[in-house]
DRENDOLUM-106285 format. One record per atom (N, C-alpha, C): residue in three letters; z, x, y negated. Coordinates in steps of 0.2 Angstrom, whole numbers, padded with zeros to 4 digits, always signed. Example, Ala and Ser with C-alpha at 12.3 -4.5 7.8 and 13.67 -1.06 7.14 Angstrom:
REM DRENDOLUM-106285
ALA+0039+0066+0028/ALA+0039+0062+0022/ALA+0039+0066+0016/SER+0035+0064+0011/SER+0036+0068+0005/SER+0039+0064+0000/
***
This chain:
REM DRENDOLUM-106285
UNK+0234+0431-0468/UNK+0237+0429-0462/UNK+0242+0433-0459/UNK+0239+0440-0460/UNK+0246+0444-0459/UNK+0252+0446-0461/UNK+0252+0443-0466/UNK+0256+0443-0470/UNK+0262+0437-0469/UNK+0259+0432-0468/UNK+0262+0425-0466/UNK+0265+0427-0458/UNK+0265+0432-0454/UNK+0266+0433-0447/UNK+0274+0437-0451/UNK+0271+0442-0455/UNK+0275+0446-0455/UNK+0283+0440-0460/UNK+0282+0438-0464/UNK+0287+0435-0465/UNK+0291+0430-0461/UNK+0289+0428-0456/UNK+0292+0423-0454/UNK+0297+0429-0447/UNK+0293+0434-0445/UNK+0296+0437-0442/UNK+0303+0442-0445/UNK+0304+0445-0452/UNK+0307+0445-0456/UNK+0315+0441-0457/UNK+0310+0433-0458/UNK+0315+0430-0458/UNK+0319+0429-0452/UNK+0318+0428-0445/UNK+0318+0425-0438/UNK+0325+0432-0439/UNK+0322+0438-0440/UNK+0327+0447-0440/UNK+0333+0443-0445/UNK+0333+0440-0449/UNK+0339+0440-0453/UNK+0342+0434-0452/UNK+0343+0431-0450/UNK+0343+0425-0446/UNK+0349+0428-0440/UNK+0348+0430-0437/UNK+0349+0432-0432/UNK+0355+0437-0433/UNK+0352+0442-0438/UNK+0360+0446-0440/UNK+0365+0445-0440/UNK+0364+0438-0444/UNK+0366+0436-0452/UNK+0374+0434-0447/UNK+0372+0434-0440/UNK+0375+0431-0437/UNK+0383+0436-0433/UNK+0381+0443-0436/UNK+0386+0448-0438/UNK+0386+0450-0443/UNK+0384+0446-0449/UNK+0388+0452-0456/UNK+0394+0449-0458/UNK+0395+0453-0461/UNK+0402+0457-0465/UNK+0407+0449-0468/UNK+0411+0446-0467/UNK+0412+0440-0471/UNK+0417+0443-0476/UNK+0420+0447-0479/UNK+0425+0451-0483/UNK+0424+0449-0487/UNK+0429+0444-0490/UNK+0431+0443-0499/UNK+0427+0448-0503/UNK+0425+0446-0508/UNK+0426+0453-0511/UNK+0433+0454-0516/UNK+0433+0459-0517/UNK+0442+0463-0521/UNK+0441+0459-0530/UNK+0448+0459-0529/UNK+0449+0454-0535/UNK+0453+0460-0538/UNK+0453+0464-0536/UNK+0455+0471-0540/UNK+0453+0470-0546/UNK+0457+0472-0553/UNK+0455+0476-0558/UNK+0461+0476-0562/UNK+0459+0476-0570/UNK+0464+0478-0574/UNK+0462+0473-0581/UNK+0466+0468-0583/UNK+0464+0466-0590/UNK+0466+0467-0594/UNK+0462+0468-0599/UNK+0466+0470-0609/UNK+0468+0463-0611/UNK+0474+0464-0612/UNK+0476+0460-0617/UNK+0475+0461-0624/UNK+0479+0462-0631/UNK+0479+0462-0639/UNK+0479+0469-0637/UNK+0475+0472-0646/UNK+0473+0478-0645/UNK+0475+0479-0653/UNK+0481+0483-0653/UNK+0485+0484-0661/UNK+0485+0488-0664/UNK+0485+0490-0671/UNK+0484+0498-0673/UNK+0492+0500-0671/UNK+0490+0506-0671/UNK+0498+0511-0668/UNK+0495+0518-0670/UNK+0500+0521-0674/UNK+0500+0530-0677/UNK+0490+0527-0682/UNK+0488+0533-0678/UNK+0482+0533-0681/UNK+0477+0531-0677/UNK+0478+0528-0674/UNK+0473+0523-0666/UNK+0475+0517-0665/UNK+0476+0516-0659/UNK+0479+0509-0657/UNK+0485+0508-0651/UNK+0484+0505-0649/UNK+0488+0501-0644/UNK+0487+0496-0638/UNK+0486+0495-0635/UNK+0484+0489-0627/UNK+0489+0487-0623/UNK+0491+0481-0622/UNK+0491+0478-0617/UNK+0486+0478-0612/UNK+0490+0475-0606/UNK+0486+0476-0600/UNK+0488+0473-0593/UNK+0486+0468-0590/UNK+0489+0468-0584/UNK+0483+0471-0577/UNK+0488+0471-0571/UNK+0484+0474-0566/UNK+0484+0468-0560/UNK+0479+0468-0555/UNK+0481+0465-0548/UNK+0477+0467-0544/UNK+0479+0466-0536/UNK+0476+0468-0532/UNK+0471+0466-0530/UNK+0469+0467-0522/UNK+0462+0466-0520/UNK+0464+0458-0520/UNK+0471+0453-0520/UNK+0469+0447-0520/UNK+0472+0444-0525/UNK+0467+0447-0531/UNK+0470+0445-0540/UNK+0475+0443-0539/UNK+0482+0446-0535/UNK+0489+0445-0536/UNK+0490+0451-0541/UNK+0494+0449-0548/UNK+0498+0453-0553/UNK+0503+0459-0549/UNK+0501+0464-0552/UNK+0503+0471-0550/UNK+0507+0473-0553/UNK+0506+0475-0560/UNK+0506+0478-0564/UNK+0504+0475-0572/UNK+0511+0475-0576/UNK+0508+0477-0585/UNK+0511+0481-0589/UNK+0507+0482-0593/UNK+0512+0487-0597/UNK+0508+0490-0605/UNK+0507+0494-0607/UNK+0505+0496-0611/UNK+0503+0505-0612/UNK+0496+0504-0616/UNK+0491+0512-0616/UNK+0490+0512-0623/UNK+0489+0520-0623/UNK+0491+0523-0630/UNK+0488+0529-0630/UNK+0487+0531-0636/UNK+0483+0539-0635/UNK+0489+0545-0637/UNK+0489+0550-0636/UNK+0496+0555-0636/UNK+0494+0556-0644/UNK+0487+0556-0648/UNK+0487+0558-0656/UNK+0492+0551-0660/UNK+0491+0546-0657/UNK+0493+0540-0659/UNK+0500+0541-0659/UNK+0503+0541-0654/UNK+0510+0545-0653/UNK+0513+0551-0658/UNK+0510+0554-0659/UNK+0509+0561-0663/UNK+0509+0560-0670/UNK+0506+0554-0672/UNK+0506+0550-0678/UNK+0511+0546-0680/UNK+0516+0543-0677/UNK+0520+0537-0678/UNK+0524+0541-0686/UNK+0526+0537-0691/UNK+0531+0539-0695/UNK+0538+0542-0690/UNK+0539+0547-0694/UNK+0545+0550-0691/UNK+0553+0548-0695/UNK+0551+0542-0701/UNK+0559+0542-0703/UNK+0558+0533-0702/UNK+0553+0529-0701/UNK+0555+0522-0701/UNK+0550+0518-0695/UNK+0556+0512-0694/UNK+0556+0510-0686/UNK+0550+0507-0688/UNK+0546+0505-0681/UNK+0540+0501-0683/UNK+0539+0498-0675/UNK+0536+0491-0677/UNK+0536+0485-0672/UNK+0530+0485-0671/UNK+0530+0483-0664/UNK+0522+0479-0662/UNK+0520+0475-0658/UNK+0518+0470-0658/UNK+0519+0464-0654/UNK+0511+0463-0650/UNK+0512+0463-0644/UNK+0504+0463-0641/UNK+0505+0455-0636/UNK+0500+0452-0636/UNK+0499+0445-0630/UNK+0498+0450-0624/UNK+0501+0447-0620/UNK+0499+0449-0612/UNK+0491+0445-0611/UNK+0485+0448-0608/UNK+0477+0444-0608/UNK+0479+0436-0603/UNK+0475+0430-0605/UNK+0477+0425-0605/UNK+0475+0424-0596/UNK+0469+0427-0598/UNK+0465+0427-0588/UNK+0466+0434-0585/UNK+0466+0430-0579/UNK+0468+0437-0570/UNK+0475+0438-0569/UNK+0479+0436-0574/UNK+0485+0440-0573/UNK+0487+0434-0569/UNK+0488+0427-0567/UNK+0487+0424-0564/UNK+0497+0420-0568/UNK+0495+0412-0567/UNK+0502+0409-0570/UNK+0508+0411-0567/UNK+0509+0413-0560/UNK+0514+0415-0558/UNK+0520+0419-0561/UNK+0517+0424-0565/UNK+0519+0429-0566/UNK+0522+0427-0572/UNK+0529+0427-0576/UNK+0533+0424-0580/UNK+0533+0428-0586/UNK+0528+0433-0587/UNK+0530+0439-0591/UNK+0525+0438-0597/UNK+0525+0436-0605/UNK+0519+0432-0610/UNK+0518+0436-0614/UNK+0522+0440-0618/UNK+0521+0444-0622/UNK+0524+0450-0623/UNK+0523+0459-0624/UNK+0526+0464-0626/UNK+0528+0464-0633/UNK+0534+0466-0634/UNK+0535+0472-0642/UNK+0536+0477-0639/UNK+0532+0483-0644/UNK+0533+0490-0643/UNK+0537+0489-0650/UNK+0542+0494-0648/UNK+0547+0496-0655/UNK+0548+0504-0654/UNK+0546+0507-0661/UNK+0546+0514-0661/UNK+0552+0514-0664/UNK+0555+0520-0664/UNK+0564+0523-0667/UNK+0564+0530-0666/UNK+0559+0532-0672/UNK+0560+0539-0673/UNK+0570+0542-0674/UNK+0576+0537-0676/UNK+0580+0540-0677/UNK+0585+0538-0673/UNK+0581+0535-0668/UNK+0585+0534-0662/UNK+0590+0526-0665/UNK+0595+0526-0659/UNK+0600+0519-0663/UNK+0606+0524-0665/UNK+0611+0521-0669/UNK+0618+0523-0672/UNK+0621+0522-0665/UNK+0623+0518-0663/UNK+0627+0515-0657/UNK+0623+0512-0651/UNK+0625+0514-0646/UNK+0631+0519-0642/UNK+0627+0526-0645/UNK+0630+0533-0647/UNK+0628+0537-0651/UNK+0622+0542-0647/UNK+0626+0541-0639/UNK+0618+0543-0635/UNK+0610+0541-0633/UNK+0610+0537-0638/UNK+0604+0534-0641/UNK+0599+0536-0649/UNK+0604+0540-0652/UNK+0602+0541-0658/UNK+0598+0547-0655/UNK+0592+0548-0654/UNK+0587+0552-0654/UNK+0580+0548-0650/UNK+0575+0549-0655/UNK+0569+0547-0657/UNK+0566+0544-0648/UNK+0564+0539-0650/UNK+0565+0536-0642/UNK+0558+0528-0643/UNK+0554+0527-0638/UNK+0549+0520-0639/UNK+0552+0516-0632/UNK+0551+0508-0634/UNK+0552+0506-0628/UNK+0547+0499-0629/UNK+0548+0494-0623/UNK+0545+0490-0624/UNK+0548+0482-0620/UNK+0547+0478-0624/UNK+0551+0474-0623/UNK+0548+0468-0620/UNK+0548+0467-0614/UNK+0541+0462-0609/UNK+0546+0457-0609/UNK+0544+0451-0612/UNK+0548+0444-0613/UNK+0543+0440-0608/UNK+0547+0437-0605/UNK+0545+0432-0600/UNK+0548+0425-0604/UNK+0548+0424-0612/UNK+0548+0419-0615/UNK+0542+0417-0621/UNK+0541+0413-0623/UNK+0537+0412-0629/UNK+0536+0414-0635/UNK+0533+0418-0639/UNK+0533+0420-0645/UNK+0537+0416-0648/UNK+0538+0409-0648/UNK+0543+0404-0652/UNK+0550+0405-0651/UNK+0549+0403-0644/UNK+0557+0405-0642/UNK+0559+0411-0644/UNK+0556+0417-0642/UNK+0559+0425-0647/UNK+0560+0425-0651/UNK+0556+0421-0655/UNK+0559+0420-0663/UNK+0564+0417-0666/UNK+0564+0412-0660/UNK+0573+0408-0661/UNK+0577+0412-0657/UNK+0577+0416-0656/UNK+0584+0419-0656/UNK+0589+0421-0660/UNK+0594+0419-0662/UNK+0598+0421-0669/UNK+0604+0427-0667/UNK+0607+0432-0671/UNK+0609+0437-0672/UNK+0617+0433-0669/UNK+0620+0438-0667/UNK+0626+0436-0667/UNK+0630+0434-0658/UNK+0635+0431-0658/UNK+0638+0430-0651/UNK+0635+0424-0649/UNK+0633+0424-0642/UNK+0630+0420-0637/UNK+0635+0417-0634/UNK+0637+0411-0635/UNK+0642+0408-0632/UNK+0640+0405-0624/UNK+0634+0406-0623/UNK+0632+0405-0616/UNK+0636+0411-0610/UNK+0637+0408-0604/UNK+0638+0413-0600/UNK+0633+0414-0593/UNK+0631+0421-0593/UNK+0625+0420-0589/UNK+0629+0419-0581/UNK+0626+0417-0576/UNK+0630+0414-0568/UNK+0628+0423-0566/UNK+0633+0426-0563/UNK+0634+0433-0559/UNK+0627+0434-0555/UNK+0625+0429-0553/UNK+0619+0429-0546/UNK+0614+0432-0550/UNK+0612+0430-0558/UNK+0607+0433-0562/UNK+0608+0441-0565/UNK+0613+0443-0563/UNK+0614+0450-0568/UNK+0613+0454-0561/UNK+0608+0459-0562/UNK+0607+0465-0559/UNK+0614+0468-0557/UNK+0615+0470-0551/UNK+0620+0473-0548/UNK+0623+0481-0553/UNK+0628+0482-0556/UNK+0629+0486-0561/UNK+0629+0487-0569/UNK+0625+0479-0571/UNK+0623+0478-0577/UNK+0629+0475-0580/UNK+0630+0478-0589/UNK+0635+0475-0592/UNK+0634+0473-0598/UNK+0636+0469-0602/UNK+0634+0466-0608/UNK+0634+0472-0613/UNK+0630+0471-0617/UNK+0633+0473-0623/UNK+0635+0471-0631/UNK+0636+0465-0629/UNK+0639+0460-0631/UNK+0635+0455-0636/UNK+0634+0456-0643/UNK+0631+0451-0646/UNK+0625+0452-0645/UNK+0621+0445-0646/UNK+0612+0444-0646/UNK+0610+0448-0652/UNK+0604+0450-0654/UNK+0599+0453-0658/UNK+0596+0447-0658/UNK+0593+0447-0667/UNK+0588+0444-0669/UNK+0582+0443-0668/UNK+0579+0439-0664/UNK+0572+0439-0660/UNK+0573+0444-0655/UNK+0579+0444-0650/UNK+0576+0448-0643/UNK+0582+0444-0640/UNK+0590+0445-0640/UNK+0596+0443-0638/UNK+0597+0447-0634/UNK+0603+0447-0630/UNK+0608+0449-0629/UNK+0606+0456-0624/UNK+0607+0463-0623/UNK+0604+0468-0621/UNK+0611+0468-0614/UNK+0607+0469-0609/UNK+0612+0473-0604/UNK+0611+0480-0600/UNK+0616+0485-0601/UNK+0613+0490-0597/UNK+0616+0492-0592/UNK+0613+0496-0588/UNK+0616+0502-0581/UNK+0620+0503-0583/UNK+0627+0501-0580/UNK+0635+0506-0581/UNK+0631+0511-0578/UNK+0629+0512-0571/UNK+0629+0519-0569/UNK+0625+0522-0571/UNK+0617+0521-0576/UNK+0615+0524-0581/UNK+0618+0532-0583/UNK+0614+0537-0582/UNK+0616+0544-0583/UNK+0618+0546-0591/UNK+0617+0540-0594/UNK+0620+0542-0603/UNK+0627+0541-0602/UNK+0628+0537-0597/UNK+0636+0534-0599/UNK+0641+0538-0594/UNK+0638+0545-0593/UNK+0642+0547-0588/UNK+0643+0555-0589/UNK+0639+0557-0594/UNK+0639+0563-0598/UNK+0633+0569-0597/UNK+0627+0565-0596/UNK+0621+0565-0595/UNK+0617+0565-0602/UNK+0613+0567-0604/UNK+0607+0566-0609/UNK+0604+0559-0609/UNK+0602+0558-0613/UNK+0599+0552-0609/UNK+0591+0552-0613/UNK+0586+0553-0608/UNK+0581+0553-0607/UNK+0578+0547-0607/UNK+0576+0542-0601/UNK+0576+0536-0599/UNK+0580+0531-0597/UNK+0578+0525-0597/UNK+0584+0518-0594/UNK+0578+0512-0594/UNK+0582+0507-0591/UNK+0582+0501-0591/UNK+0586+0495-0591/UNK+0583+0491-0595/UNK+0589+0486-0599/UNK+0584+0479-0598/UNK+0590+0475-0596/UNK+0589+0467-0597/UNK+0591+0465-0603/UNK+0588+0458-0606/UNK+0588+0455-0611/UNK+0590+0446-0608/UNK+0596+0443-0610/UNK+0597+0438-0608/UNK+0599+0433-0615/UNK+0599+0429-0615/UNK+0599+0425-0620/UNK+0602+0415-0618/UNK+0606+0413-0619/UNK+0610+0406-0616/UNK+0608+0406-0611/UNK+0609+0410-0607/UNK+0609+0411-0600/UNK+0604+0413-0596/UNK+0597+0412-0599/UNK+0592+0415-0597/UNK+0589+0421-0596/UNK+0587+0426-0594/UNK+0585+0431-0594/UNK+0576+0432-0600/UNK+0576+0435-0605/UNK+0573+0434-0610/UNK+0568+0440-0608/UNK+0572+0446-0606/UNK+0567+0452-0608/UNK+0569+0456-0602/UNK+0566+0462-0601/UNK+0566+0467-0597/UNK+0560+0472-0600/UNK+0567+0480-0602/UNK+0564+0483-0607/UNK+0567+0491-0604/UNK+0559+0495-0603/UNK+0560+0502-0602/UNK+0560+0506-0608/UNK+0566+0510-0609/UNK+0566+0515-0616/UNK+0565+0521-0613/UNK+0561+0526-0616/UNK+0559+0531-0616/UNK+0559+0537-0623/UNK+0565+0540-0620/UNK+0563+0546-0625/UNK+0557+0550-0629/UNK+0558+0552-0634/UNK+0550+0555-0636/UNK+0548+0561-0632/UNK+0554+0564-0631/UNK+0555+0571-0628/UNK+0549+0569-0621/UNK+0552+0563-0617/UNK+0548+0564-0610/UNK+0541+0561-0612/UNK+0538+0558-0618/UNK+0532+0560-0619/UNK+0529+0565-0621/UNK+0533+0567-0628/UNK+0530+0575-0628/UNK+0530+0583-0622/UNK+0533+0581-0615/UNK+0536+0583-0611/UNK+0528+0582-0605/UNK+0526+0576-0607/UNK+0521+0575-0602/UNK+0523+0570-0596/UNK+0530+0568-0597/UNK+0534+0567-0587/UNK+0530+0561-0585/UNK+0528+0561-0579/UNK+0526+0557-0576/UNK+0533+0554-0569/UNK+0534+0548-0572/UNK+0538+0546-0567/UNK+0539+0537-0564/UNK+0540+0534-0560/UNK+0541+0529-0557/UNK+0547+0528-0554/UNK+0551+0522-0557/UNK+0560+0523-0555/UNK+0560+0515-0554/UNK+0566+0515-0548/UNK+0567+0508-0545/UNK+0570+0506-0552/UNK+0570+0499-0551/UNK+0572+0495-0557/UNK+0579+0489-0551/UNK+0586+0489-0554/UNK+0588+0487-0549/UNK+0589+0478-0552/UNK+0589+0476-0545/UNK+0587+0469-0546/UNK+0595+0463-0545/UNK+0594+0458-0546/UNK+0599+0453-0547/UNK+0596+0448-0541/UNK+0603+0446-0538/UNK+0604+0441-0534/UNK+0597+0436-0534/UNK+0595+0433-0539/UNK+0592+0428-0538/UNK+0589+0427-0546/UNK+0583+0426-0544/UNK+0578+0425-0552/UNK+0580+0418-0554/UNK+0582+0415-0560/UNK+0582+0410-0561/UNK+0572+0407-0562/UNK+0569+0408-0564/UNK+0564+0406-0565/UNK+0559+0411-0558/UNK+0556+0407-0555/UNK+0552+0410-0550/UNK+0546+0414-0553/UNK+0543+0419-0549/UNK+0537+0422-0554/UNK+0537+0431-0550/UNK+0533+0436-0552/UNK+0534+0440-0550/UNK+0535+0446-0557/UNK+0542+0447-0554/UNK+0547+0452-0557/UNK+0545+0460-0555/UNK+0547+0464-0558/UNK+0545+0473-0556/UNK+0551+0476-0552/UNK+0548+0480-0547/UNK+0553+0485-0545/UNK+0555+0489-0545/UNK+0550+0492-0551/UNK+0548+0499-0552/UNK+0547+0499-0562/UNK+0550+0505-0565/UNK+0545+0505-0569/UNK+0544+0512-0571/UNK+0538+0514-0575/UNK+0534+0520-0575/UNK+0532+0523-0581/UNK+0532+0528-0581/UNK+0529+0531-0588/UNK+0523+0536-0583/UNK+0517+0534-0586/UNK+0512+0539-0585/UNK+0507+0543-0590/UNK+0506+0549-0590/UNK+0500+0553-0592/UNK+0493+0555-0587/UNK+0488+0553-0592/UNK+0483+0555-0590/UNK+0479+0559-0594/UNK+0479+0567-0592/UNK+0476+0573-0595/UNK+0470+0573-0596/UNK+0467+0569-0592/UNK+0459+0567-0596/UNK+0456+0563-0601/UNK+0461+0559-0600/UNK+0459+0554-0608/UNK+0465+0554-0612/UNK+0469+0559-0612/UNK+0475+0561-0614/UNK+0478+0554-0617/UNK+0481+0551-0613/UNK+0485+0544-0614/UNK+0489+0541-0611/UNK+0496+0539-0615/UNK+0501+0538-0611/UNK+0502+0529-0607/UNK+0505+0528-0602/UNK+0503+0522-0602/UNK+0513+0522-0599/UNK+0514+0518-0603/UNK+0520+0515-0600/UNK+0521+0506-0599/UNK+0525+0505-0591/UNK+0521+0500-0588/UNK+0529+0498-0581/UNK+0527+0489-0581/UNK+0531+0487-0576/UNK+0528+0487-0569/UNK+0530+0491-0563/UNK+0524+0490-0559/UNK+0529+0488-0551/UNK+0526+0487-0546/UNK+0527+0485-0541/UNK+0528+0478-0540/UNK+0527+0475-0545/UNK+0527+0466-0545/UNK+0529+0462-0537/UNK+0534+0458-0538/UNK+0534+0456-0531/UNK+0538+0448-0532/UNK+0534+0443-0530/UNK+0535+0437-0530/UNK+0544+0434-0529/UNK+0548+0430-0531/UNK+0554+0429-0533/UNK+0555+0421-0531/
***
């Protein structure tokens, strides 16, 4: 009997409270693994981020610095990771990474030829990537799409297309060149958006975040970066290079 006093009394307290708790979402915060690819002598991840309201943050790609340490140092090597199919939410126009190693750098433009990773974040289809053919794109892209400063460099590449960079870019002005960022466009489209990184600022350690300059108007809506970053984390010794500040378009 006193036990049936005591529960009812119990319940009548909660009842009652209930009537000030907490109503707070909870946080759609986290981080999901896309493909997981061998690289050097480990691997490689995909990855997208979002906030507390599962809006895409961030993606980009994680790696161990032995992994890095291991890549062949005379021949280029590819690798193609899916973006994770759940969290990142459809908004977001961005479907698959190539990471491209280039221990010997490119031949042309020549402040490119040293040892340098980049990654090439297409906000097209593995299909469509693959039709892209080598050679001159008779398309012309409309000015409202080309980032403020950016310049052809003329013909498309086979499975990526057409590369555009920062005139005002520090290589082209008698600078080192370290880091950049380049667009990829393709019959008018914008196919890619692709941060390169020297090995040197890997083996160097740098940790850095640089605005990424934007164009008049996104042909396809979705959320674009504003930023993009190379980080080091000294405790699980891993590099993570990555598009971040995502911001609806």
């Amino acid at each position: 009997m006193k036990n049936s006093i005591f529960l009812v009394i119990v319940f009548a307290f909660g009842t009652f409270t209930g009537c000030k708790s907490d109503s707070t979402t909870p946080s759609k915060a986290a981080t999901f693994i896309g493909d997981t690819q061998p690289f050097g002598n480990d691997s490689i991840r995909s990855w997208v981020k979002t906030d507390d309201n599962g809006t895409p943050t961030s993606l980009g790609v994680t790696f161990k610095e032995s992994a890095l340490a291991s890549l062949e140092k005379d021949s280029m090597m590819m690798t193609m990771l899916m973006l994770p199919s759940s969290g990142s939410g459809k908004a977001m126009p961005f479907d698959h990474i190539q990471v491209d190693w280039a221990p010997m750098g490119d031949p042309a433009p020549t402040f490119y030829n040293v040892p340098y990773l980049d990654i090439h974040c297409f906000n097209v289809s593995m299909n469509e990537m693959m039709a892209v053919k080598e050679g001159h794109d008779t398309f012309t892209v409309s000015s409202k799409y080309i980032p403020k400063d950016y310049m052809s460099m003329g013909d498309a590449e086979a499975q990526m297309g057409v590369h555009w960079f920062d005139s005002l870019s520090g290589e082209y002005h008698g600078t080192a060149f370290n880091h950049t960022l380049m667009y990829g466009f393709y019959h008018g489209d914008m196919y890619f958006v692709e941060p390169m990184v020297t090995k040197s600022d890997f083996d160097n350690k740098q940790n850095f975040s640089i605005d990424i300059k934007q164009p008049q108007f996104f042909k396809t809506s979705g959320y674009y970066p504003a930023k993009y970053s190379l980080t080091y984390d000294a405790s699980a010794k891993t590099y993570s290079l990555s598009l971040d500040n995502l911001i609806k378009h």
